[in-house]
C-alpha positions in Angstrom: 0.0 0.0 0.0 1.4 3.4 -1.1 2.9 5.5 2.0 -0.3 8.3 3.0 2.4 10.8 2.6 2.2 10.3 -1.1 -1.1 12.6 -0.6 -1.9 15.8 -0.2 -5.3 18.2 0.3 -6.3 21.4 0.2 -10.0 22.7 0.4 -11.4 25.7 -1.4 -14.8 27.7 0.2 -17.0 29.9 -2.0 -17.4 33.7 -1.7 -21.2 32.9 -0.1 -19.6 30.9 2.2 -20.4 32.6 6.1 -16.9 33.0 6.9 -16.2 34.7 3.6 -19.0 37.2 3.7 -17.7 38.4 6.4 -13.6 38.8 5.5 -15.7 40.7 2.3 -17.7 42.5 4.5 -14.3 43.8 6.6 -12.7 43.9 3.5 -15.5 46.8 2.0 -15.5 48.7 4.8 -11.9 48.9 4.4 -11.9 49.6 0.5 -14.7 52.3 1.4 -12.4 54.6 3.2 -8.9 54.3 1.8 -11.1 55.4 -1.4 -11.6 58.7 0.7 -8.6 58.5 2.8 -5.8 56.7 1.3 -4.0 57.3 5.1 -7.2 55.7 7.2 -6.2 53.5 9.9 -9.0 50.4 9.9 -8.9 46.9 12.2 -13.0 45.9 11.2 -14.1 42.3 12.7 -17.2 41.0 11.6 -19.6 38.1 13.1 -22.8 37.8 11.4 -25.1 34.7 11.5 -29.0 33.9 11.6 -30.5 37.5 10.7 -27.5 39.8 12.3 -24.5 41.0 11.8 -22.1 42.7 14.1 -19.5 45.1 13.2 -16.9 46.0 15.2 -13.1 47.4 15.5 -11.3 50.6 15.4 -11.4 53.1 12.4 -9.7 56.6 12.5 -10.4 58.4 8.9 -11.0 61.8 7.2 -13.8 59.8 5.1 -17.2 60.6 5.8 -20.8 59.2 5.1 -19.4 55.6 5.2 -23.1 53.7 5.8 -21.5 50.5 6.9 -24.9 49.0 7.3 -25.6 49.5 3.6 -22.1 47.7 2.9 -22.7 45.1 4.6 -26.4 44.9 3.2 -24.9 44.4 0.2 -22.5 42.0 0.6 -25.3 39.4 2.9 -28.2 40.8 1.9 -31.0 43.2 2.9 -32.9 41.3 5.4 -29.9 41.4 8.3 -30.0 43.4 11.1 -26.5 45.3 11.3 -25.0 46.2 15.3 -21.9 48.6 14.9 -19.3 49.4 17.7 -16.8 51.4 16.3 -14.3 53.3 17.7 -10.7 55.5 16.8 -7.8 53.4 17.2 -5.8 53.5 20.5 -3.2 56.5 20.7 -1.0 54.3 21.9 -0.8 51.9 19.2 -0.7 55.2 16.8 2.0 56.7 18.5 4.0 53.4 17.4 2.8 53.4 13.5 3.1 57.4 13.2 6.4 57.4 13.3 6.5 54.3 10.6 6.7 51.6 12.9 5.0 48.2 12.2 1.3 47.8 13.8 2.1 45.1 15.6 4.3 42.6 16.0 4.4 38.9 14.1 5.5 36.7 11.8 4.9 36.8 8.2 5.2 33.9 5.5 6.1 34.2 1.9 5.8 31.4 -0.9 5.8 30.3 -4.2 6.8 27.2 -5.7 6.6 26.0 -9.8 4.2 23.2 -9.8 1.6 25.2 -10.9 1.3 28.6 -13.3 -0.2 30.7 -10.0 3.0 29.5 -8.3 1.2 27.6 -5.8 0.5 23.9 -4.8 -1.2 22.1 -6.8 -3.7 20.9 -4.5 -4.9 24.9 -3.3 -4.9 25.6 -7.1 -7.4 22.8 -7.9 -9.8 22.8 -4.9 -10.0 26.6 -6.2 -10.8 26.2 -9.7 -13.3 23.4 -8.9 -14.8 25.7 -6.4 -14.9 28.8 -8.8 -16.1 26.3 -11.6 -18.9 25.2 -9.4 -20.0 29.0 -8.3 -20.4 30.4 -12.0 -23.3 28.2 -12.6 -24.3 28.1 -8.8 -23.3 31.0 -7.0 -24.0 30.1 -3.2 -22.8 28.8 -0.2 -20.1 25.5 -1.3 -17.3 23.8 -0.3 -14.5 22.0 -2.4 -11.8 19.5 -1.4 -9.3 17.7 -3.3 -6.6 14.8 -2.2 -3.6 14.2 -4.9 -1.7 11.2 -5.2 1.7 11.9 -5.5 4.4 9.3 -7.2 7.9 9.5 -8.3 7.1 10.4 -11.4 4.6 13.0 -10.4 7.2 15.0 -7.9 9.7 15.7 -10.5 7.8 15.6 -14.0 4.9 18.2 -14.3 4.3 16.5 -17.8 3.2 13.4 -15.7 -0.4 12.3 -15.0 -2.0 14.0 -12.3 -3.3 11.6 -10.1 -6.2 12.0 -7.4 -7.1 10.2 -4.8 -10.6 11.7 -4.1 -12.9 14.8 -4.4 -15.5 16.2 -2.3 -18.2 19.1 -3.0 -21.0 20.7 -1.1 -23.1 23.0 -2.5 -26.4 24.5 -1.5 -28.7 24.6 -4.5 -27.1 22.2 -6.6 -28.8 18.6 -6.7 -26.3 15.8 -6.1 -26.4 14.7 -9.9 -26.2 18.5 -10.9 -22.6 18.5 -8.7 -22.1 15.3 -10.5 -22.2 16.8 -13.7 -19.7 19.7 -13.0 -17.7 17.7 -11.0 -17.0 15.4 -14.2 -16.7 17.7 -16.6 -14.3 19.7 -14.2 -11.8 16.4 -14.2 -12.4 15.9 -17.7 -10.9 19.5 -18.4 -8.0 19.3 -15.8 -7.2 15.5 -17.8 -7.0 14.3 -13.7 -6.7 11.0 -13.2 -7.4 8.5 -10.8 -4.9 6.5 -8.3 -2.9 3.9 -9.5 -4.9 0.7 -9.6 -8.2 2.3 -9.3 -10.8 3.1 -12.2 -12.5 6.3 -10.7 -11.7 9.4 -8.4 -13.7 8.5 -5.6 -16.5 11.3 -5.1 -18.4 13.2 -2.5 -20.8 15.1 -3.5 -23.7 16.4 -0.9 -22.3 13.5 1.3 -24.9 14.5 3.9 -27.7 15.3 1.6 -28.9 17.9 -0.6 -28.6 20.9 1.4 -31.0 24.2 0.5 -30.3 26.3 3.5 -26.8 28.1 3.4 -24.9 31.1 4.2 -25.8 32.9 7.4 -29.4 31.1 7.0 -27.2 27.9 8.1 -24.5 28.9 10.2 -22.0 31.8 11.6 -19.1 33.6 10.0 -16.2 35.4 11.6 -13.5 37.4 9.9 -10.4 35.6 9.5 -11.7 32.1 10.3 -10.1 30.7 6.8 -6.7 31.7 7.3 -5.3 28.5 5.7 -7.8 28.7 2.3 -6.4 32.7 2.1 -3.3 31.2 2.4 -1.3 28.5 1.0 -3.3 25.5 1.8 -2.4 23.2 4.9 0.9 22.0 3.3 2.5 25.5 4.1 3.0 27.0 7.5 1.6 30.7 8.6 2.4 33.1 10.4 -1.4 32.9 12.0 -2.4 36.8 11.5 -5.6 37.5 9.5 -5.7 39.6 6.5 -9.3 41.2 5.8 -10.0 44.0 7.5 -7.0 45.2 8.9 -5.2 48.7 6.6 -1.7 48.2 5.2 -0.1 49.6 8.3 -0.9 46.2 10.2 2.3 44.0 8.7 -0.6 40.8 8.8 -1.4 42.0 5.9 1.0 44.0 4.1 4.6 42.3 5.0 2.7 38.6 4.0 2.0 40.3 1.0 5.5 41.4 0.3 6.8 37.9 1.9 4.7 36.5 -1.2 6.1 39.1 -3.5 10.3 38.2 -2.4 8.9 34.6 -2.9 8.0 34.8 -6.2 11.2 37.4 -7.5 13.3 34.8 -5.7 11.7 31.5 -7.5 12.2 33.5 -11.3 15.1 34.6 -10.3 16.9 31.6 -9.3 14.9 29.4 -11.3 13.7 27.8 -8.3 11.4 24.5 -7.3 10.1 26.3 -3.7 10.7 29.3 -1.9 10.0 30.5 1.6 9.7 33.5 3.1 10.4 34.2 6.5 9.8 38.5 7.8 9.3 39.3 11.5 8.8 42.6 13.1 8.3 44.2 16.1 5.2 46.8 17.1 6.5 50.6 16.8 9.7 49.6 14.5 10.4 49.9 11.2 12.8 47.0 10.4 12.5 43.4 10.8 13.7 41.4 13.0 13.8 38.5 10.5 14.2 38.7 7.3 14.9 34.8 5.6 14.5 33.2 2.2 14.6 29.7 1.6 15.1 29.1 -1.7 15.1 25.3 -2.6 15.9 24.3 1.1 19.1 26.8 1.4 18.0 29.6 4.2 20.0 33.2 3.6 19.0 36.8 3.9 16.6 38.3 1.9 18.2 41.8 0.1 17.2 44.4 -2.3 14.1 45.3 -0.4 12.8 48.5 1.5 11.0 45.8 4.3 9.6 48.6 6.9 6.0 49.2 6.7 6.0 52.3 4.4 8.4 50.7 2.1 6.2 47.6 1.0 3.4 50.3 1.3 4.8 51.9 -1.3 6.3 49.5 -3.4 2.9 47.8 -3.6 0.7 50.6 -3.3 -1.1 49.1 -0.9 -3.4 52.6 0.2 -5.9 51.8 -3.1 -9.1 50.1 -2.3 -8.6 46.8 -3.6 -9.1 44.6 -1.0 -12.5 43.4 -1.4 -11.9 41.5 -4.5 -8.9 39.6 -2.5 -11.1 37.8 0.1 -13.4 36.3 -2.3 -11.1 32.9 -2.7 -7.5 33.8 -1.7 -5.4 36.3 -1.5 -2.5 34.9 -3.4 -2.2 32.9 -7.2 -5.0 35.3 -8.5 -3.0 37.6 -10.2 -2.7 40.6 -7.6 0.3 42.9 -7.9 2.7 40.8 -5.4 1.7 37.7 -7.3 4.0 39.0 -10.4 
């Protein structure tokens, strides 16, 4: 019997999903006043769930007439009842960040790896497209997983057969022999094949029924709850800071997006199977306290890069409301500026 570490899984969630509404939700708020105020200092959390929706966190802006409600309302529908708390963000966190220090302190990971055109695993990249295949012709609440087979052959020719071991789909609205359909016609595109020694993926599709009742009809969200699926996929280690929400000042967001931007100069550059990145920082200073690549399993110091906070800001010009788009399905491998 093959060795189970011959697999590998990663699971995709769709943009209806609960916990993805409300990274979106954080995510417009967010997008609502750097459009105003490129220089607006946001940390939004949602929780929403069966009829409400709670907004909370810390915004300091020149923008006005933001209707968060309506933004929300938008994003989950109009039959929620919104609850706000908002308030300015502590002066003693700003006194650390006005002067150009990081927001807080924590560990960022960068990567990219050649198995796939996105520069990603190959498992994230197909529990996506299955997922985002699924939601054109169903857009609701849905769930993809998918379990490679790796062999010898596999790891070190991308020409190879890709094999899979098994796939699994949920989604509200979509009979079983619907998902059936896509599903099939999905593998058929991708050419994946099954296991050695087996004649069929194994499927599971609805596994606990048919399901009509999604979204926050069925179940809660929070911000940040899919930190792995925004990610790299399980395979990959985090730092464990959430993106939505949170402006460019707060390294969670911005240094993990320049950790993925090094990543993927660094795999080009050096024509690279896998790179990690590795930047720590501490809240109130500029530099990092770490600041490793990985390239191919040889660790050594990243260089050529303006790492403090207002350097990646403006190297990626991170103050331009773009982040809503990014917590649909991932927040790397869809073509965003530190993808390239």
């Amino acid at each position: 019997m093959e060795n189970y570490t011959s697999y590998r899984t990663a699971e995709s969630v769709s943009p209806k999903h609960p916990d993805k509404l409300c990274d979106q939700i954080s995510d417009a708020i967010l997008d609502a006043h750097l459009e105003q105020d490129p220089q607006s200092r946001v940390a939004v959390e949602v929780c929403g769930g069966h009829g409400q929706i709670f907004i909370t966190g810390e915004i300091t802006s020149a923008a006005q007439d933001i209707d968060l409600s309506k933004i929300a309302q938008r994003i989950a529908g109009h039959n929620m009842q919104i609850f706000t708390n908002i308030v300015k963000q502590s002066p003693e966190i700003a006194n650390g960040v006005d002067t150009g220090g990081a927001g807080d302190q924590g560990i960022m990971i960068g990567y990219a790896c050649d198995e796939t055109p996105e520069m990603l695993p190959l498992e994230v990249v197909l529990s996506r497209r299955l997922n985002q295949y699924i939601f054109a012709e169903h857009p609701y609440d849905g769930k993809t997983q998918i379990t490679l087979f790796d062999t010898e052959a596999t790891k070190s020719d991308k020409t190879s057969p890709r094999y899979v071991s098994s796939i699994v789909a949920s989604f509200q609205n979509t009979p079983k022999e619907e998902l059936e359909r896509l599903v099939r016609s999905f593998i058929e595109s991708k050419n994946l094949q099954p296991i050695p020694g087996k004649t069929e993926i194994e499927l599971h599709l609805n596994p606990a029924g048919d399901w009509n009742q999604g979204g926050f009809e069925a179940d809660t969200g929070l911000t940040g709850r899919k930190l792995i699926v925004d990610n790299y996929g399980p395979r990959i280690p985090i730092g464990g800071g959430c993106f939505s929400g949170k402006d460019p000042s707060k390294v969670d967001r911005s240094a993990a997006y320049m950790a993925r931007r090094i990543a993927v100069d660094y795999l080009k550059k050096r024509q690279a199977k896998e790179v990690f990145v590795r930047l720590a920082y501490a809240i109130g200073y500029a530099e990092p306290l770490e600041y490793t690549v990985i390239i191919d399993g040889r660790p050594e110091q990243i260089k050529g890069y303006d790492l403090t906070p207002q350097g990646i800001i403006n190297y990626l010009k991170l103050r331009r409301p773009i982040y809503e788009a990014a917590a649909r399905y991932g927040h790397f491998g869809e073509g965003f500026d530190w993808d390239n």
